[in-house]
C-alpha positions in Angstrom: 153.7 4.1 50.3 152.9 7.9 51.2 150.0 8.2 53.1 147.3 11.1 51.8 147.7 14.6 54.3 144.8 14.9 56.6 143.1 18.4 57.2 144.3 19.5 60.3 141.5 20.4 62.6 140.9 23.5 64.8 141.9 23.1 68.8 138.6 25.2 69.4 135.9 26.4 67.2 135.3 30.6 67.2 131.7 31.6 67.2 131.7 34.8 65.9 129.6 37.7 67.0 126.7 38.8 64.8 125.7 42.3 64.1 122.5 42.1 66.2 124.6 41.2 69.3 126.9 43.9 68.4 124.1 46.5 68.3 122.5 45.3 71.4 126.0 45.4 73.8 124.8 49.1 75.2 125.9 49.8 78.5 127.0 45.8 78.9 130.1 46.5 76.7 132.3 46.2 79.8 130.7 42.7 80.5 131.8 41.9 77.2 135.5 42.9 77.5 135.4 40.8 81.2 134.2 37.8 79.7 137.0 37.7 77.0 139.1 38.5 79.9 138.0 35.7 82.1 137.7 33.4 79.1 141.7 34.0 78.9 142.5 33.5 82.4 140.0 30.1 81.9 142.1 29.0 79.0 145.8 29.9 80.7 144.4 27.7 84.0 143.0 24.6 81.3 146.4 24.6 79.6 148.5 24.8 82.7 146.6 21.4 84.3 147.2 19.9 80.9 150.3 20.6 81.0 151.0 19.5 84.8 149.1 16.3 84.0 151.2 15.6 81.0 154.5 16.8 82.8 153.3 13.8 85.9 152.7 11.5 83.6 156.1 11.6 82.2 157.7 11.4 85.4 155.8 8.4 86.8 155.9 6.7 83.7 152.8 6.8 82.3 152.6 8.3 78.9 152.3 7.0 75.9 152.8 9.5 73.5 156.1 11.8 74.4 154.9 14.7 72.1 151.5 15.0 74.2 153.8 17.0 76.8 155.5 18.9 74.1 152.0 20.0 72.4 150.2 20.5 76.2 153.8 22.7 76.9 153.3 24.8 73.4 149.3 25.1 73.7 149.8 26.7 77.5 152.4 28.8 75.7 150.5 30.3 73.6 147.2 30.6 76.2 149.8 33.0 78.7 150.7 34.6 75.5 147.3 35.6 74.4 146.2 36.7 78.1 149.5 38.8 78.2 148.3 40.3 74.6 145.2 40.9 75.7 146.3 42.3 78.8 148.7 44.9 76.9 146.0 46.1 74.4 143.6 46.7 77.6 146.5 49.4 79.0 147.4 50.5 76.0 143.2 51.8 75.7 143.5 52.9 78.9 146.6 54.9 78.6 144.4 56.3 75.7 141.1 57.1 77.4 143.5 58.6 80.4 145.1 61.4 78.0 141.9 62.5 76.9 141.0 66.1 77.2 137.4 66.8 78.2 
């Protein structure tokens, strides 16, 4: 018998930014851009101690579930990816503030 197809869930739930936060980020913009910066570099080092975890648990013995290494492999992945992304776009305004006549 076919079993019914679950919803998949989200790894992390968003919390979007409302308009009144967006008016009030004055002069605190920059603290804005390092917290989604740190944030990143937070998620790459979460990922990457899954991953190790998962990776030590293979080799002793331990794990239960093979795939749990392949998804902690693809979800660290995808963490360096998006800080590497982020990264780029953070040059690439730079590079545009920089030629900037005054």
């Amino acid at each position: 018998m076919i079993s019914a197809i679950e919803k998949l869930q989200p790894l992390k739930t968003a919390n979007p930014i409302s308009a009144d936060e967006i008016k009030n980020i004055d002069a605190g913009g920059e603290n804005l851009f390092a917290d989604i910066f740190r944030t990143a570099i937070d998620g790459v080092k979460e990922t990457d101690a899954e991953k190790t975890q998962a990776e030590y648990l293979l080799a002793t013995g331990q794990l239960d579930n093979p795939a749990a290494l392949t998804i902690a492999s693809t979800k660290y992945e995808m963490s360096v990816e998006l800080l590497v992304q982020i990264r780029n776009k953070a040059l690439d305004a730079y590079s545009e503030l920089t030629r900037i006549n005054l």
